[in-house]
C-alpha positions as CSV (number, residue, x, y, z in Angstrom):
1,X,-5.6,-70.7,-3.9
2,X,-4.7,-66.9,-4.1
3,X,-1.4,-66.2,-5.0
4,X,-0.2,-62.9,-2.8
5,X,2.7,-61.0,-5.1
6,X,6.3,-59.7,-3.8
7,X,4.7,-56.3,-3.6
8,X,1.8,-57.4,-1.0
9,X,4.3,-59.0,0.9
10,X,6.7,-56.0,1.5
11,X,6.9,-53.8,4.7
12,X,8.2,-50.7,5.1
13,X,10.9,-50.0,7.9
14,X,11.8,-46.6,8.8
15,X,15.2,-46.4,9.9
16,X,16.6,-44.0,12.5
17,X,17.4,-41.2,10.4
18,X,13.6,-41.1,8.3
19,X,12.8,-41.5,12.1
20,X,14.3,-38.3,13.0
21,X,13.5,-36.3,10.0
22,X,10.0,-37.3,10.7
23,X,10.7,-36.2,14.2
24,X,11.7,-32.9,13.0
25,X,9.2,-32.3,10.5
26,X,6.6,-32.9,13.2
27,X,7.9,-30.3,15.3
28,X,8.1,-27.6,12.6
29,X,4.3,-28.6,11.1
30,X,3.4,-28.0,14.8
31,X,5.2,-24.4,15.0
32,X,3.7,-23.7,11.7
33,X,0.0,-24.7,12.8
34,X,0.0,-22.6,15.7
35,X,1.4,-19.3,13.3
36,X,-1.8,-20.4,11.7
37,X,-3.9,-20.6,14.0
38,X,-2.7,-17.2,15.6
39,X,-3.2,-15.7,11.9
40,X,-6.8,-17.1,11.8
41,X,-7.2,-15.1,14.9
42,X,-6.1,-11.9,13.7
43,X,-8.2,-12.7,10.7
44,X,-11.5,-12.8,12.6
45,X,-10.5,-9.7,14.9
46,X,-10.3,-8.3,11.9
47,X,-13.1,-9.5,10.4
48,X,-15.5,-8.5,13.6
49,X,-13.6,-5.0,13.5
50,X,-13.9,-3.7,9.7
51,X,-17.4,-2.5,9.5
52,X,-16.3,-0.2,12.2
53,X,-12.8,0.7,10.9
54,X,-14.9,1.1,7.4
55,X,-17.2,3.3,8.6
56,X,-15.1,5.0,10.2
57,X,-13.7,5.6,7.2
58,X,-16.5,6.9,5.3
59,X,-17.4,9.6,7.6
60,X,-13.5,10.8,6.4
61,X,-13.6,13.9,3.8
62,X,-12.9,12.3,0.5
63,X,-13.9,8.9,1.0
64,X,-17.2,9.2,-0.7
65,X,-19.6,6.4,-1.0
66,X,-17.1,4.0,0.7
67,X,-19.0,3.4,4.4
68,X,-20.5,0.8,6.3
69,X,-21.2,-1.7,3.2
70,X,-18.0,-1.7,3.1
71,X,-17.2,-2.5,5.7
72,X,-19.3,-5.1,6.1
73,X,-18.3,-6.7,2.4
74,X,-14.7,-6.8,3.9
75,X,-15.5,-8.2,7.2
76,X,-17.0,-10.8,5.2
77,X,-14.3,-11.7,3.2
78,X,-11.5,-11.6,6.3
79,X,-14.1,-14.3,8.0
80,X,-14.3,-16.1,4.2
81,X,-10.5,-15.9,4.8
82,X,-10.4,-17.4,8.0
83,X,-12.4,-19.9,7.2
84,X,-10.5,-21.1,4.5
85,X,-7.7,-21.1,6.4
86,X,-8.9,-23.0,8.9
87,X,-9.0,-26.3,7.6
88,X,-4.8,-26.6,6.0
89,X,-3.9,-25.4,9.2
90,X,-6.3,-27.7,11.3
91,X,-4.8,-30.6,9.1
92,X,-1.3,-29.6,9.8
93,X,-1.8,-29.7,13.7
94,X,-3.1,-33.0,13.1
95,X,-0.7,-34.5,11.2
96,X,2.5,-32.9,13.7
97,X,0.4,-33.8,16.9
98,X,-0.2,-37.7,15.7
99,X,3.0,-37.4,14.6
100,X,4.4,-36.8,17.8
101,X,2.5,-39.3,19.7
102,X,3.0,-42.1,17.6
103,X,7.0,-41.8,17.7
104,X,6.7,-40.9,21.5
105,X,4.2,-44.1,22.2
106,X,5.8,-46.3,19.3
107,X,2.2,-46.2,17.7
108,X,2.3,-46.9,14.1
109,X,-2.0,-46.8,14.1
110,X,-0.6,-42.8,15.5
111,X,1.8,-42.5,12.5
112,X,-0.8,-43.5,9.4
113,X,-3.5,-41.3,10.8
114,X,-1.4,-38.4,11.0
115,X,-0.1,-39.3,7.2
116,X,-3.7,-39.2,6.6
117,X,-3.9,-35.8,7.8
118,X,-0.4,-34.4,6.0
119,X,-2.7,-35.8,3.0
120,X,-6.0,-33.8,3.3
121,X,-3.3,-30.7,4.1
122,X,-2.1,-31.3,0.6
123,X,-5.1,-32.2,-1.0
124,X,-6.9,-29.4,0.2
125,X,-3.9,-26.8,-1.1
126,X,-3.9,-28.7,-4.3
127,X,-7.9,-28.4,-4.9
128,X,-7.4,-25.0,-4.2
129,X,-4.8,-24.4,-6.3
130,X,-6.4,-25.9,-9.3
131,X,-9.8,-23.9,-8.4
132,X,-7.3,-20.3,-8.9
133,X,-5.7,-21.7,-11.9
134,X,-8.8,-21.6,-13.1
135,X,-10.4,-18.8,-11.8
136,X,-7.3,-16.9,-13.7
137,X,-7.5,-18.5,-16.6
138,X,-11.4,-17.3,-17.1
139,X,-10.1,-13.5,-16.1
140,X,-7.2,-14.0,-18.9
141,X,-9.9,-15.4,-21.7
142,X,-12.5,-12.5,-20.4
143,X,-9.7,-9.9,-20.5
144,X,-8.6,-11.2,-24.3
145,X,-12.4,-10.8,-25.3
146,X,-13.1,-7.9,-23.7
147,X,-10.1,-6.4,-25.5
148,X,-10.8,-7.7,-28.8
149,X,-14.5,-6.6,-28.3
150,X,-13.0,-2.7,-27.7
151,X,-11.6,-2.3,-31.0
């Protein structure tokens, strides 16, 4: 016979006031996802319009070389910033609209799935994170040996 331990057999209970600062937090991920999502937009009108701007810019006295590669290398990387964007901010909508509905529809299937979401937010800045810790720590050893290969 399997024996189930004291852990297995705990529930959690939200009271009122975790309730209510679930509540709120749900309300301000929501605010914050649509900033995002307006800020994505931007990003990719900015994106389409930068080879022009660019080019623009090239035909300008002084500019020299700078012109429609440019242009097009930082429309590229405004859409790459978009992009990456995308998917905290698609997370955090998630997690405040399931959120929402499970407190307004008493749905605790709502609730997990939108913790599920709040998770893959996280996870998502904390890959990244580690990926530019990295990427600076390479630049720092780089800039140490090209240093000590100048003298």
């Amino acid at each position: 016979m399997e024996e189930i331990s004291a852990f297995e057999k705990f529930e959690l209970q939200l009271d009122s006031t975790a309730k209510d600062f679930l509540k709120e937090t749900a309300k301000w991920a929501y605010f914050l996802s649509i900033i995002g999502f307006i800020g994505i937009g931007f990003l990719l009108l900015i994106a389409v319009f930068a080879g022009t701007i660019f080019s623009a810019l090239g035909t300008m006295q002084g500019m020299g070389g700078m012109g429609a590669s440019f242009g097009a290398a930082m429309g590229a990387a405004y859409f790459l910033m978009a992009a990456l964007y995308f998917f905290p901010v698609y997370y955090l909508f998630k997690f405040s609209s399931n959120a929402k509905k499970a407190f307004r529809d008493n749905d605790s299937a709502a609730l997990t799935e939108s913790f599920g979401y709040l998770k893959s937010h996280y996870k998502f800045f904390g890959i990244l994170m580690i990926i530019l810790l990295s990427i600076y720590a390479l630049f720092f050893v780089f800039a140490i040996l090209g240093g000590l290969m100048g003298r």
